[in-house]
N, CA, C and O atoms as a printed pandas DataFrame, in Angstrom:
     atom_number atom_name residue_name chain_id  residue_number  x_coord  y_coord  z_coord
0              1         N          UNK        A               1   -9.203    8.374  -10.945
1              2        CA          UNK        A               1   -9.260    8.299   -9.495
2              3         C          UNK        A               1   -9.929    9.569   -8.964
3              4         O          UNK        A               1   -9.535   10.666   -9.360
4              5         N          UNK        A               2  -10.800    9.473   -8.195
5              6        CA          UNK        A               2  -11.150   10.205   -7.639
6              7         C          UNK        A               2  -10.616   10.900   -6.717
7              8         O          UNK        A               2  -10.125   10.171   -5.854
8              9         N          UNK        A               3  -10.466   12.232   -6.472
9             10        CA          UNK        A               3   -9.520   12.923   -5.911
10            11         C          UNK        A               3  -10.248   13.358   -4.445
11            12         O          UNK        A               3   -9.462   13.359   -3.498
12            13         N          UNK        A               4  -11.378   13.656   -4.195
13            14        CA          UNK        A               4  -12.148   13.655   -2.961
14            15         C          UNK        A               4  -11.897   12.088   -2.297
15            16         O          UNK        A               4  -11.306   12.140   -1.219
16            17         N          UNK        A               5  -12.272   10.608   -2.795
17            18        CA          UNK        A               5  -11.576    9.763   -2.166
18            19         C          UNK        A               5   -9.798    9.741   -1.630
19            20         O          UNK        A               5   -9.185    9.413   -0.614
20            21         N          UNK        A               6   -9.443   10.341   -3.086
21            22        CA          UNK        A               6   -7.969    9.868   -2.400
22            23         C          UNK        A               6   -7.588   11.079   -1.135
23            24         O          UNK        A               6   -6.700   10.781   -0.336
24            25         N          UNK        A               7   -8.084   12.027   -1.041
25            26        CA          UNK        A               7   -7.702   12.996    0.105
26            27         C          UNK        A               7   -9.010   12.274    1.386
27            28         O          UNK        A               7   -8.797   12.799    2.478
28            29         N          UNK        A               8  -10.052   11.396    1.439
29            30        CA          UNK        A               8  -10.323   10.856    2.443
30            31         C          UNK        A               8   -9.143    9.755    2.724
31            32         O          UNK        A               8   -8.691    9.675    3.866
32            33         N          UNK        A               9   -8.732    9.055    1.865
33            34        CA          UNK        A               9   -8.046    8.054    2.175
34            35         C          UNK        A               9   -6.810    8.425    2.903
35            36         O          UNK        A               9   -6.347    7.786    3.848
36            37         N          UNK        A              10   -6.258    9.618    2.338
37            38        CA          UNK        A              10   -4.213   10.177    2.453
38            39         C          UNK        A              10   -5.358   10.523    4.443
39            40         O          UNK        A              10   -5.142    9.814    5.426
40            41         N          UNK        A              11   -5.983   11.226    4.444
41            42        CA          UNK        A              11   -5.906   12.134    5.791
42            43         C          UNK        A              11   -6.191   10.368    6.510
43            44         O          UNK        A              11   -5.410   10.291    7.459
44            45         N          UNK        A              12   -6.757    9.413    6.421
45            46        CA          UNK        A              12   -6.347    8.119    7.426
46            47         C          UNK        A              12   -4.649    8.159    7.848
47            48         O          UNK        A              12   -4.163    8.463    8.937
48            49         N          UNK        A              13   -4.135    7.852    6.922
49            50        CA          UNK        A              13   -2.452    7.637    6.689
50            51         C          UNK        A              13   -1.360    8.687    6.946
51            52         O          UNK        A              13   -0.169    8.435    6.768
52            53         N          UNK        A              14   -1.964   10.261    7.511
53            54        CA          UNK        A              14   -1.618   11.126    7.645
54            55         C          UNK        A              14   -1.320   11.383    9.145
55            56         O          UNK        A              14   -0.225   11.829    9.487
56            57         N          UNK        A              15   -2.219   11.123    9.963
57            58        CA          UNK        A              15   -2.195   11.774   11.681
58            59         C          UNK        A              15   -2.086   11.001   12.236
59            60         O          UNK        A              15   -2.180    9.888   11.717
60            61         N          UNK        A              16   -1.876   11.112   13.341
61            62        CA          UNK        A              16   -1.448    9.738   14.034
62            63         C          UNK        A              16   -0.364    8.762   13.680
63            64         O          UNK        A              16    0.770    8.910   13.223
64            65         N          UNK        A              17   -1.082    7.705   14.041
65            66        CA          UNK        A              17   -0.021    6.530   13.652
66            67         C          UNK        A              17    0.343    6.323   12.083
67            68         O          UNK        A              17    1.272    5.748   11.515
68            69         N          UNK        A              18   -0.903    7.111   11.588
69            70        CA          UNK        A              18   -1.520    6.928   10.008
70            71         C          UNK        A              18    0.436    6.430    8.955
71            72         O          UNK        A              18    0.608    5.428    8.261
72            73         N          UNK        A              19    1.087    7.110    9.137
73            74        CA          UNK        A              19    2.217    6.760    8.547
74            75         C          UNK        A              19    3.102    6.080    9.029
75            76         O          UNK        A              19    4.185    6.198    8.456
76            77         N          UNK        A              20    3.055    5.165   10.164
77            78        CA          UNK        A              20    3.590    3.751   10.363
78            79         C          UNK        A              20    2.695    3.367    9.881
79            80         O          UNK        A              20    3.022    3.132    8.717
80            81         N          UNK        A              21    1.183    3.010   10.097
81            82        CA          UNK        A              21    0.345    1.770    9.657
82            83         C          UNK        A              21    0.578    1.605    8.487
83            84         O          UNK        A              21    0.535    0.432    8.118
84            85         N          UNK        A              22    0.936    2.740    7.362
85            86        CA          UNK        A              22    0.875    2.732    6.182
86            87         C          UNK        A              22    2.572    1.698    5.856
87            88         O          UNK        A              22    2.903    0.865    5.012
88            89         N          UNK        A              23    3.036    2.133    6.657
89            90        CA          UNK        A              23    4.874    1.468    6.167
90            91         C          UNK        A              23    4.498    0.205    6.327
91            92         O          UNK        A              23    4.676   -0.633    5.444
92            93         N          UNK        A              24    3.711   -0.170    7.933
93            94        CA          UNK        A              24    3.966   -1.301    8.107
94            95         C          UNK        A              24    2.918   -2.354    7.226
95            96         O          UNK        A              24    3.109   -3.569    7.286
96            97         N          UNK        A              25    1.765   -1.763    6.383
97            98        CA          UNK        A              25    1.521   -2.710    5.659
98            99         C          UNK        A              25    2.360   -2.612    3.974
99           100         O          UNK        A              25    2.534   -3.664    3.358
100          101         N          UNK        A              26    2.707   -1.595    3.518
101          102        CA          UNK        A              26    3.626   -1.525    2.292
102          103         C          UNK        A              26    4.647   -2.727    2.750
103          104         O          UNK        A              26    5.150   -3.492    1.928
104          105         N          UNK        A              27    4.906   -2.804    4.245
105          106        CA          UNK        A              27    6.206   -3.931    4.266
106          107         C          UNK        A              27    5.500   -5.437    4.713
107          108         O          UNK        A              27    6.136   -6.491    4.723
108          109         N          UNK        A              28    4.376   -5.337    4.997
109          110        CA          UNK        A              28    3.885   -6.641    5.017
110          111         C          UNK        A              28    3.373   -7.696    3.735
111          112         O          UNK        A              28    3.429   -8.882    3.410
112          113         N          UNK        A              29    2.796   -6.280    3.225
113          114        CA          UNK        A              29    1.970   -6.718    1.383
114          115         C          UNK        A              29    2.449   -6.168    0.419
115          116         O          UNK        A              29    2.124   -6.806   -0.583
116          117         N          UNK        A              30    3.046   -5.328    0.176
117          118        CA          UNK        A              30    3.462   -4.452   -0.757
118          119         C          UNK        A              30    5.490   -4.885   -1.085
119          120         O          UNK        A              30    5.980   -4.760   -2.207
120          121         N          UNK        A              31    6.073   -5.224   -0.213
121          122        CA          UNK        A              31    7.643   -5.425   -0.221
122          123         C          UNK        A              31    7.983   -6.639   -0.325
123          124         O          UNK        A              31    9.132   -7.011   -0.084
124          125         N          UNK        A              32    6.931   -7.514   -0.737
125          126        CA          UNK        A              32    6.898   -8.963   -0.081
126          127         C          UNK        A              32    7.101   -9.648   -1.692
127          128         O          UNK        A              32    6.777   -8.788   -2.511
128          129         N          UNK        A              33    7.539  -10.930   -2.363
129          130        CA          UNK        A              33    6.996  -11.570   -3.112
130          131         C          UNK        A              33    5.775  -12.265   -3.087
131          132         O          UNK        A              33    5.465  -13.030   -2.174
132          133         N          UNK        A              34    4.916  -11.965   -4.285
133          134        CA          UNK        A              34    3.377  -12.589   -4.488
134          135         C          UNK        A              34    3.949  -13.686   -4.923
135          136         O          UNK        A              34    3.977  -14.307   -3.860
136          137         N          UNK        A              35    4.527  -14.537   -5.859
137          138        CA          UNK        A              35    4.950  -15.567   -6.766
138          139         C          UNK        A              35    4.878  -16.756   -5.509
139          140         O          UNK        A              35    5.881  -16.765   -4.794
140          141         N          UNK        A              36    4.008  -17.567   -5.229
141          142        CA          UNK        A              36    3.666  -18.680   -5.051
142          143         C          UNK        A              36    3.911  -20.412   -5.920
143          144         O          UNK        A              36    3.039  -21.075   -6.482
144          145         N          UNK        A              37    5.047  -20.672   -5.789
145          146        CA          UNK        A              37    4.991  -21.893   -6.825
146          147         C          UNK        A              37    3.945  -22.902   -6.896
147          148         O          UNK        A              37    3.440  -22.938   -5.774
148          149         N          UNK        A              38    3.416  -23.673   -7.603
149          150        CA          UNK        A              38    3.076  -24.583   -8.043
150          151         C          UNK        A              38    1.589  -24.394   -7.031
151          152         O          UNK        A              38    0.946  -25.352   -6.600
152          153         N          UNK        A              39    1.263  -22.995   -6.800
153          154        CA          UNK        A              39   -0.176  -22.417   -6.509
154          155         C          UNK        A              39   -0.209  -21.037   -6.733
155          156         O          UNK        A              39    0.468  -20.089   -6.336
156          157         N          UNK        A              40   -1.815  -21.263   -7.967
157          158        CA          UNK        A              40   -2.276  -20.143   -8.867
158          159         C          UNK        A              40   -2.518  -19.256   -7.758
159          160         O          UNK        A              40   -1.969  -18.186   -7.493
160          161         N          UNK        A              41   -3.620  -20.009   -7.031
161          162        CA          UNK        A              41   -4.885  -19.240   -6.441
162          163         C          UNK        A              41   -4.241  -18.202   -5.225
163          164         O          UNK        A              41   -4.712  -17.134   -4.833
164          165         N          UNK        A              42   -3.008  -18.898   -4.779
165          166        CA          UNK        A              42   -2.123  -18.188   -3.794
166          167         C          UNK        A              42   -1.229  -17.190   -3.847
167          168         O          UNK        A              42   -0.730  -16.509   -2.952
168          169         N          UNK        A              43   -1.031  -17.192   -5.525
169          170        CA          UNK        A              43   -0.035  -16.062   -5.954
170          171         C          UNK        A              43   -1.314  -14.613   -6.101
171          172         O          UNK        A              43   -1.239  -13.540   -5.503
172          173         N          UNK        A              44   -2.532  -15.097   -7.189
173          174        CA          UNK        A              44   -3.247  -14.268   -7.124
174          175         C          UNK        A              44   -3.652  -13.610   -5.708
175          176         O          UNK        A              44   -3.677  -12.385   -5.826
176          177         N          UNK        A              45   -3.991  -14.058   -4.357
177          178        CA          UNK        A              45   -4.463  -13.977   -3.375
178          179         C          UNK        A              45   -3.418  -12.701   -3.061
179          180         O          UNK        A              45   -3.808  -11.541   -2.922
180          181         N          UNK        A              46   -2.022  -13.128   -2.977
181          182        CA          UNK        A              46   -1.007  -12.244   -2.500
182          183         C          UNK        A              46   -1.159  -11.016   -3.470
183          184         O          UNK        A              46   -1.053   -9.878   -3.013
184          185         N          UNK        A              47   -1.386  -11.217   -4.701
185          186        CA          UNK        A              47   -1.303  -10.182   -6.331
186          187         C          UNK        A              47   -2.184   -9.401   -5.433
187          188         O          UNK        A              47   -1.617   -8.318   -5.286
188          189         N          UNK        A              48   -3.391   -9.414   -4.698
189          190        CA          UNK        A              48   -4.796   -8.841   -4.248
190          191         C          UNK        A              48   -4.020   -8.425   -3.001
191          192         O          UNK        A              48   -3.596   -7.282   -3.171
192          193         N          UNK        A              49   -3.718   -8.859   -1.964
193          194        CA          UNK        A              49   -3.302   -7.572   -1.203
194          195         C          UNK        A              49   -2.250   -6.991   -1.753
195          196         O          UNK        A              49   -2.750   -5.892   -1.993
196          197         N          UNK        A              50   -1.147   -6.920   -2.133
197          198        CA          UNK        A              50   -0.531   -6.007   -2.994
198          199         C          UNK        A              50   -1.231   -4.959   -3.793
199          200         O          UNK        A              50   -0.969   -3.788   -3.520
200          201         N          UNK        A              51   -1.872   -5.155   -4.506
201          202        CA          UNK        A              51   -2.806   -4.138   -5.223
202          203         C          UNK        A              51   -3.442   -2.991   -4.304
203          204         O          UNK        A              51   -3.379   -1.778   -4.499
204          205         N          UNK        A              52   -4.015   -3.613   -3.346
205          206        CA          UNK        A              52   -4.834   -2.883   -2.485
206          207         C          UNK        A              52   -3.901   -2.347   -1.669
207          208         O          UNK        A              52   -4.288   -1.179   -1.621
208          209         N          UNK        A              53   -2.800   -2.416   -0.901
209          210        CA          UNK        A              53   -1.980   -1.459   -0.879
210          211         C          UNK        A              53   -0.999   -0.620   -1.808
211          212         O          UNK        A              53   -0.524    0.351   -1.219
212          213         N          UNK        A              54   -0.596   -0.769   -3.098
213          214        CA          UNK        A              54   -0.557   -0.033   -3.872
214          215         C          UNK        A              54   -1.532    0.561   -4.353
215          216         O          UNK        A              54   -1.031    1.218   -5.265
216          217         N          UNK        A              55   -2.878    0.815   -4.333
217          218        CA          UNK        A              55   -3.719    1.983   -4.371
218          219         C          UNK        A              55   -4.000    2.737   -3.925
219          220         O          UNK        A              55   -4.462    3.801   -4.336
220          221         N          UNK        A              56   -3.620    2.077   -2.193
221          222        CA          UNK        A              56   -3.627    2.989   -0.734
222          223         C          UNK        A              56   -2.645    4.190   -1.348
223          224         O          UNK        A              56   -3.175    5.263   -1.639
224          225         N          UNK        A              57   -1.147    3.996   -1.553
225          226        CA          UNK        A              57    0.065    4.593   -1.750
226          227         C          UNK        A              57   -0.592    5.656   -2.749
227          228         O          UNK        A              57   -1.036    6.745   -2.383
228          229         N          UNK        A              58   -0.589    5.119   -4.242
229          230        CA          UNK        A              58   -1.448    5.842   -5.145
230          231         C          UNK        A              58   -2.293    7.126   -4.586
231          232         O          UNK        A              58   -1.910    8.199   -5.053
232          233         N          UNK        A              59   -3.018    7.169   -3.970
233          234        CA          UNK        A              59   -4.320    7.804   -2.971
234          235         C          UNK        A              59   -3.698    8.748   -2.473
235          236         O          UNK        A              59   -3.908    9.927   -2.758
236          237         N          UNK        A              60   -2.702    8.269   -1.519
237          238        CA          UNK        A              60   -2.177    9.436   -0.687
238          239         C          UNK        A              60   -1.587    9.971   -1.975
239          240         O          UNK        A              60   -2.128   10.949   -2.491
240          241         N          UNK        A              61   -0.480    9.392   -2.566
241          242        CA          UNK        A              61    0.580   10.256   -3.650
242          243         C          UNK        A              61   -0.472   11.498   -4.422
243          244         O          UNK        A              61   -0.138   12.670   -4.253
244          245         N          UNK        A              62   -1.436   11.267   -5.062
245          246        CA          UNK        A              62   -2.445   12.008   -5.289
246          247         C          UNK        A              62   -3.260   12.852   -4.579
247          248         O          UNK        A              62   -3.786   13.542   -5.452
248          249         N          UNK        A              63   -3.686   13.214   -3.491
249          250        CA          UNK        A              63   -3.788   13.695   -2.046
250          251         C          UNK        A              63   -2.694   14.797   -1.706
251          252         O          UNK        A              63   -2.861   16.001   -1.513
252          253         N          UNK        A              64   -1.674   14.140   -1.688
253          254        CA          UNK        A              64   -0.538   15.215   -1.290
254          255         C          UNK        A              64    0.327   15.390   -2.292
255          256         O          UNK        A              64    1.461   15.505   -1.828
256          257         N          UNK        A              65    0.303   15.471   -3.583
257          258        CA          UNK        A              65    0.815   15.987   -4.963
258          259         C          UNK        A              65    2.021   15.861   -4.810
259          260         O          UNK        A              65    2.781   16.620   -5.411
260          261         N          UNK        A              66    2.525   14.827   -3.929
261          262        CA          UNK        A              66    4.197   13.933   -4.007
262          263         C          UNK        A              66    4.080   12.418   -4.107
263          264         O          UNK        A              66    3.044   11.756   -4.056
264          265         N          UNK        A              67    5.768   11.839   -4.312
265          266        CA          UNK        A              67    6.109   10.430   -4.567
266          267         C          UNK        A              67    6.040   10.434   -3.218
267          268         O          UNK        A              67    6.674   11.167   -2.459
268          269         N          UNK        A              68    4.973    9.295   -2.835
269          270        CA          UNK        A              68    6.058    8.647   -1.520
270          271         C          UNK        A              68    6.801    7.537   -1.790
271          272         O          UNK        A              68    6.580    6.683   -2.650
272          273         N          UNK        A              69    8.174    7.632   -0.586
273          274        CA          UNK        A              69    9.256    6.462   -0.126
274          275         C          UNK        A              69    9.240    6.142    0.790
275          276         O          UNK        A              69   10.180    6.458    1.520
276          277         N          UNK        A              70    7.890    5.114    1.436
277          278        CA          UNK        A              70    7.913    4.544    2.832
278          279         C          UNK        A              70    9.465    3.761    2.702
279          280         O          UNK        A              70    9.986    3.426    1.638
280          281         N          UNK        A              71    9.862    3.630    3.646
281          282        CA          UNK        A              71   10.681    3.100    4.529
282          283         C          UNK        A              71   10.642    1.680    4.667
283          284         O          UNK        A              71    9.890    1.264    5.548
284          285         N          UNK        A              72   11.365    0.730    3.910
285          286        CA          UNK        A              72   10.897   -0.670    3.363
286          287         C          UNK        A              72   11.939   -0.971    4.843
287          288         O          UNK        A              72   12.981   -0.399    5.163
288          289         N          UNK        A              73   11.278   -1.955    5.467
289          290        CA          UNK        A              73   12.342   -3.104    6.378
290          291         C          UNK        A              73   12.041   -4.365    5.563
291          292         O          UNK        A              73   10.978   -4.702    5.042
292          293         N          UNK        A              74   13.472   -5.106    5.581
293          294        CA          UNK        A              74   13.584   -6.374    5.206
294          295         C          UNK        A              74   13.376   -7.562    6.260
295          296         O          UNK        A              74   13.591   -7.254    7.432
296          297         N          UNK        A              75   13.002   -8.822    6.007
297          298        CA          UNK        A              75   13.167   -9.834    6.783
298          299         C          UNK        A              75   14.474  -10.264    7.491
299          300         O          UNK        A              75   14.486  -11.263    8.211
């Protein structure tokens, strides 16, 4: 990973709103079940935003040389 990306990426998720937007998609795509029954293409679809916000997370964690623990809300 590139470490000049992941410190462009962490300073989005940093100021401002940057660390709600970040919770509130970890809790939209990231906290959610991908597992779609009796559809492939829909579990993968969900597998793909999940990923892409777990790389977001990744990015910053690397960026600012800590774990983050966004703040999961449940349904």
């Amino acid at each position: 990973m590139n470490e000049k990306n992941a410190e462009i990426i962490s300073s989005v998720f940093e100021a401002g709103n940057g660390p709600k937007a970040l919770e509130l998609l970890v809790n939209m795509y990231f906290n959610k079940r991908s597992y779609t029954k009796d559809d492939t293409h829909e579990t993968a679809y969900k597998e793909g935003q999940r990923d892409v916000v777990r790389h977001i997370v990744s990015m910053c964690e690397v960026a600012s040389g800590r774990k983050l623990t966004p703040k999961v809300i449940h349904d």
